[in-house]
The first five atom37 places (N, CA, C, CB, O) and aatype in JSON, in Angstrom:
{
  "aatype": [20, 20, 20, 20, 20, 20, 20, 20, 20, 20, 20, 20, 20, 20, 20, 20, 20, 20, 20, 20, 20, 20, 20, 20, 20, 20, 20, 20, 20, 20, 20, 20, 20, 20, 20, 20, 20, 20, 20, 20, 20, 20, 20, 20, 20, 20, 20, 20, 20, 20, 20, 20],
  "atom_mask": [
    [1, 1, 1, 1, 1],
    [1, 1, 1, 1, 1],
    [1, 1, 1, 1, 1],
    [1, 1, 1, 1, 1],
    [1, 1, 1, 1, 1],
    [1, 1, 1, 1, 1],
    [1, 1, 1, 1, 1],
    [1, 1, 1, 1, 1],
    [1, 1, 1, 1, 1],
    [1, 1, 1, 1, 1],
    [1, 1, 1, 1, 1],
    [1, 1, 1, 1, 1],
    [1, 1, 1, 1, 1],
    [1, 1, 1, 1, 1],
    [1, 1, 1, 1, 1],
    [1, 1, 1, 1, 1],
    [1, 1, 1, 1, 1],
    [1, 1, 1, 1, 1],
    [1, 1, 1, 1, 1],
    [1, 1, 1, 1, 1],
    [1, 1, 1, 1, 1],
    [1, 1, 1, 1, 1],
    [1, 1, 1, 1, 1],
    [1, 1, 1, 1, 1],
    [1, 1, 1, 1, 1],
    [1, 1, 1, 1, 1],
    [1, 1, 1, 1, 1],
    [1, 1, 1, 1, 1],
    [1, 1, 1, 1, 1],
    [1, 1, 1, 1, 1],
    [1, 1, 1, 1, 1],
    [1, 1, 1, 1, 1],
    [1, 1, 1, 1, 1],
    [1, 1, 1, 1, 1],
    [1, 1, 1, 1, 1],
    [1, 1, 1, 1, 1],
    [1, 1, 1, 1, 1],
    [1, 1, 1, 1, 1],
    [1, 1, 1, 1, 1],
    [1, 1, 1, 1, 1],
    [1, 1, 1, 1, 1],
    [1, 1, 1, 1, 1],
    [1, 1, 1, 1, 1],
    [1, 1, 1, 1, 1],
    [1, 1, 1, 1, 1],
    [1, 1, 1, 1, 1],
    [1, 1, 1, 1, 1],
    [1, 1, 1, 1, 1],
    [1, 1, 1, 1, 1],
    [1, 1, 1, 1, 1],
    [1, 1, 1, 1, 1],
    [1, 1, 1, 1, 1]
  ],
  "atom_positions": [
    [[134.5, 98.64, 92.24], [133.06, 98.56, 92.15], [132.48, 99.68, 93.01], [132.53, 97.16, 92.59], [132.81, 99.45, 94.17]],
    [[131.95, 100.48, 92.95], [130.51, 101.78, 93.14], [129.69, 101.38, 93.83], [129.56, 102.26, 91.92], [129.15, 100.28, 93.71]],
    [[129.42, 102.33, 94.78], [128.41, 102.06, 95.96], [126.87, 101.99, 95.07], [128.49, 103.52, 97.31], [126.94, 102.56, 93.98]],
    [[125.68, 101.46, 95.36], [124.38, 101.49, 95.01], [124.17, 102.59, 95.78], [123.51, 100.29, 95.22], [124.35, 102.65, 97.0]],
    [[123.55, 104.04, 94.62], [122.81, 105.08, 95.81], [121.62, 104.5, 95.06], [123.1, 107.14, 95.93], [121.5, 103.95, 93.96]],
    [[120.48, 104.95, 96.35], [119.32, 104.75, 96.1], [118.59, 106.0, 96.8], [118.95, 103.39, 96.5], [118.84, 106.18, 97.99]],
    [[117.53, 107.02, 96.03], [117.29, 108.15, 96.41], [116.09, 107.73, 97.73], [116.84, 109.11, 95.07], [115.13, 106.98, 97.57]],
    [[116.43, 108.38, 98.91], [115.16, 107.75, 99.75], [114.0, 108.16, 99.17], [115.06, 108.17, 101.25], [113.05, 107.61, 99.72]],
    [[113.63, 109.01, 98.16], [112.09, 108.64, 97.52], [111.83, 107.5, 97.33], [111.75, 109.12, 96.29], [110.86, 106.9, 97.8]],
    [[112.75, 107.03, 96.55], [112.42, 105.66, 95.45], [112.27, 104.71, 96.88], [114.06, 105.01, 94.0], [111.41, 103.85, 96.7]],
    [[112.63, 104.68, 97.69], [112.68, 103.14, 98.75], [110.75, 103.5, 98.9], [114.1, 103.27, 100.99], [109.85, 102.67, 98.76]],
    [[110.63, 104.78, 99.17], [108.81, 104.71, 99.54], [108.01, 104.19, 98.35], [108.04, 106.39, 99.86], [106.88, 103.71, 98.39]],
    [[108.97, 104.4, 97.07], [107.86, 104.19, 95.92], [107.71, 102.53, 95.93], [108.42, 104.87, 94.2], [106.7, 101.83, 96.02]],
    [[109.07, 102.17, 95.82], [109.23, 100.36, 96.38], [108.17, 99.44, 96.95], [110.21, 100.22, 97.59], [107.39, 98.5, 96.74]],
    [[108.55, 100.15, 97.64], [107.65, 99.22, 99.16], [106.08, 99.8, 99.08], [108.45, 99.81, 101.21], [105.27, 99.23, 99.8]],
    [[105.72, 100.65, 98.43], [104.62, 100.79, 98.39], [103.82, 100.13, 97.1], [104.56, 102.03, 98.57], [102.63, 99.83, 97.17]],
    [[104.67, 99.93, 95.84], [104.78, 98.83, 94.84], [104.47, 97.3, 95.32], [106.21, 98.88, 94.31], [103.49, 96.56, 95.17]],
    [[105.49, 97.18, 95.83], [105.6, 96.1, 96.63], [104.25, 95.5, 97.68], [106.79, 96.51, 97.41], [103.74, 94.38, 97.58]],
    [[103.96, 96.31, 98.42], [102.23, 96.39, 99.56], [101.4, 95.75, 98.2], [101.34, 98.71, 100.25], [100.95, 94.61, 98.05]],
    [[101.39, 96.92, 97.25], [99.82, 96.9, 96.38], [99.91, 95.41, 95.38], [99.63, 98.64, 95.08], [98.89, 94.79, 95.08]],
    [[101.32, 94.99, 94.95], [101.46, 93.88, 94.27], [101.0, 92.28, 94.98], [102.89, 94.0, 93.94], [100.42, 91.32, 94.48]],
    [[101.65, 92.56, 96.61], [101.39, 91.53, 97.76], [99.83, 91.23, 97.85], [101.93, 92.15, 99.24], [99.25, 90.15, 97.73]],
    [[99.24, 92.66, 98.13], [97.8, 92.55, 98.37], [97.08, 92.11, 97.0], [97.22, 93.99, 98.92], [95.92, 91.74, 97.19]],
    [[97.36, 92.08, 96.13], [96.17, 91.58, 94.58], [96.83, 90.45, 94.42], [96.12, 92.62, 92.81], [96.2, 89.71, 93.66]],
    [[97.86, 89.95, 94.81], [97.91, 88.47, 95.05], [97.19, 87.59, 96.21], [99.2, 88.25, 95.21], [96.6, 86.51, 96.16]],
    [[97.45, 88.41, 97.18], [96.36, 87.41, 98.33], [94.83, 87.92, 98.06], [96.74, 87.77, 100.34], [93.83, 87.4, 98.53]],
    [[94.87, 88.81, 97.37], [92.88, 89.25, 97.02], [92.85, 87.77, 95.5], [92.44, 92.06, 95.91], [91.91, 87.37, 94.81]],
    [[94.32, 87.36, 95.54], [93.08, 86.76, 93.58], [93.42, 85.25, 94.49], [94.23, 86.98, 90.78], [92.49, 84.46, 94.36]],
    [[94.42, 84.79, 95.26], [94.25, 83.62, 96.07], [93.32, 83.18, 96.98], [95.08, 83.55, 96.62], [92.73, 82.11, 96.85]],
    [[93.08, 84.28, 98.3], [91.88, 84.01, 99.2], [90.9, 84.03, 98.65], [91.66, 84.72, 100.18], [90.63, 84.58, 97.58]],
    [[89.85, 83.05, 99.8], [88.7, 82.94, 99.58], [88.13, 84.31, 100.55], [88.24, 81.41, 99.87], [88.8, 84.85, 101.43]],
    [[86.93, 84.65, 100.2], [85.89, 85.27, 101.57], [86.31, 84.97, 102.99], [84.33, 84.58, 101.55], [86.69, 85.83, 103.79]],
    [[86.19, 83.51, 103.26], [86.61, 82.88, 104.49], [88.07, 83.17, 104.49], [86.27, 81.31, 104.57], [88.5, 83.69, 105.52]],
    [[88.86, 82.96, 103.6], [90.44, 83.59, 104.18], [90.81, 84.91, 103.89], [91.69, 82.83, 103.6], [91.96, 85.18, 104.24]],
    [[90.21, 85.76, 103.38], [89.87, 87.14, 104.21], [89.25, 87.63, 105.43], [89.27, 87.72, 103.63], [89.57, 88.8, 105.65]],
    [[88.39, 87.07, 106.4], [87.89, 87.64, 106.91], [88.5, 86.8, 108.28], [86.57, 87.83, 106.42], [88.07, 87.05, 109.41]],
    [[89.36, 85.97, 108.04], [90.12, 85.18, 109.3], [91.39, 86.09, 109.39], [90.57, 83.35, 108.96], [91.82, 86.32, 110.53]],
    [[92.09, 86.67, 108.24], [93.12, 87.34, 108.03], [92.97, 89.19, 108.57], [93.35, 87.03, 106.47], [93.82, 89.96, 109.02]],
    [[91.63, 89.35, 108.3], [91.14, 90.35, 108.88], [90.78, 90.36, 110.51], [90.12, 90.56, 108.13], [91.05, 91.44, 111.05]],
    [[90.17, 89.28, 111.43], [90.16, 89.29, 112.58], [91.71, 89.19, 112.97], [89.24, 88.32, 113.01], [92.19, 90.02, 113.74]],
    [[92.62, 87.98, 112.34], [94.08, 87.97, 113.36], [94.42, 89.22, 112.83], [95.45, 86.65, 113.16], [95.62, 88.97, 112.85]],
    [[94.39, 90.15, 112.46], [95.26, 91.23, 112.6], [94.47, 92.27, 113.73], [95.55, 91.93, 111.04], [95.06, 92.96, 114.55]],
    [[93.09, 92.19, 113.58], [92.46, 93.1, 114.87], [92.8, 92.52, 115.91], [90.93, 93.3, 115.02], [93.03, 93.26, 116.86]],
    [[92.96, 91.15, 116.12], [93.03, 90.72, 117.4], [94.92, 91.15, 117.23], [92.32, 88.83, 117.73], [95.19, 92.18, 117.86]],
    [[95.91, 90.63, 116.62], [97.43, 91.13, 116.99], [97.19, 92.73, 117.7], [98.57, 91.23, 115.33], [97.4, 93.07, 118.86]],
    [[96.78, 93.41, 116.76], [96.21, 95.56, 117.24], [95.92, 95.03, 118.94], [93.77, 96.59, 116.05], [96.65, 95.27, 119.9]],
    [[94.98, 94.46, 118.94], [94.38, 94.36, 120.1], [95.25, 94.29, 121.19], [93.58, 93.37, 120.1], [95.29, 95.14, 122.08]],
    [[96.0, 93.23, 121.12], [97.02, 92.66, 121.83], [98.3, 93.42, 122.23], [97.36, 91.65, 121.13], [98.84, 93.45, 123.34]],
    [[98.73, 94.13, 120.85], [99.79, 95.01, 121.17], [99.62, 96.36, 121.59], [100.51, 95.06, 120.21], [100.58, 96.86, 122.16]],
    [[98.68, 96.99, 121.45], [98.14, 98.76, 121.74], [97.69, 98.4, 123.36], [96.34, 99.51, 120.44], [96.55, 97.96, 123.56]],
    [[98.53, 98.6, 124.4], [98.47, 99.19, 125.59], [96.85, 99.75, 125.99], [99.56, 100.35, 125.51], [96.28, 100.61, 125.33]],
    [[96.21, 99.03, 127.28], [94.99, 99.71, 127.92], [94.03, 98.78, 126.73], [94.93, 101.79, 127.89], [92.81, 98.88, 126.71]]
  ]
}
């Protein structure tokens, strides 16, 4: 059995597939209110982790 090559382009095209598919699922699930709670915990995580 043959190793899987995978060209490191394709892993960026992936995962960037992958981001935009994730996000229009939580945009057609959330509400307003669970966007904008999902939007503060991530400023507040930034907050928390970025030094000063």
């Amino acid at each position: 059995m043959g190793l899987v090559q995978i060209d490191p382009g394709e892993i960026v095209e992936l995962g960037t597939q992958v981001a935009v598919h994730g996000a229009v699922r939580v945009a057609e699930m959330a509400s307003a209110d669970d966007l904008f709670e999902l939007l503060v915990g991530i400023a507040v995580l930034i907050y928390e982790i970025v030094p000063g």
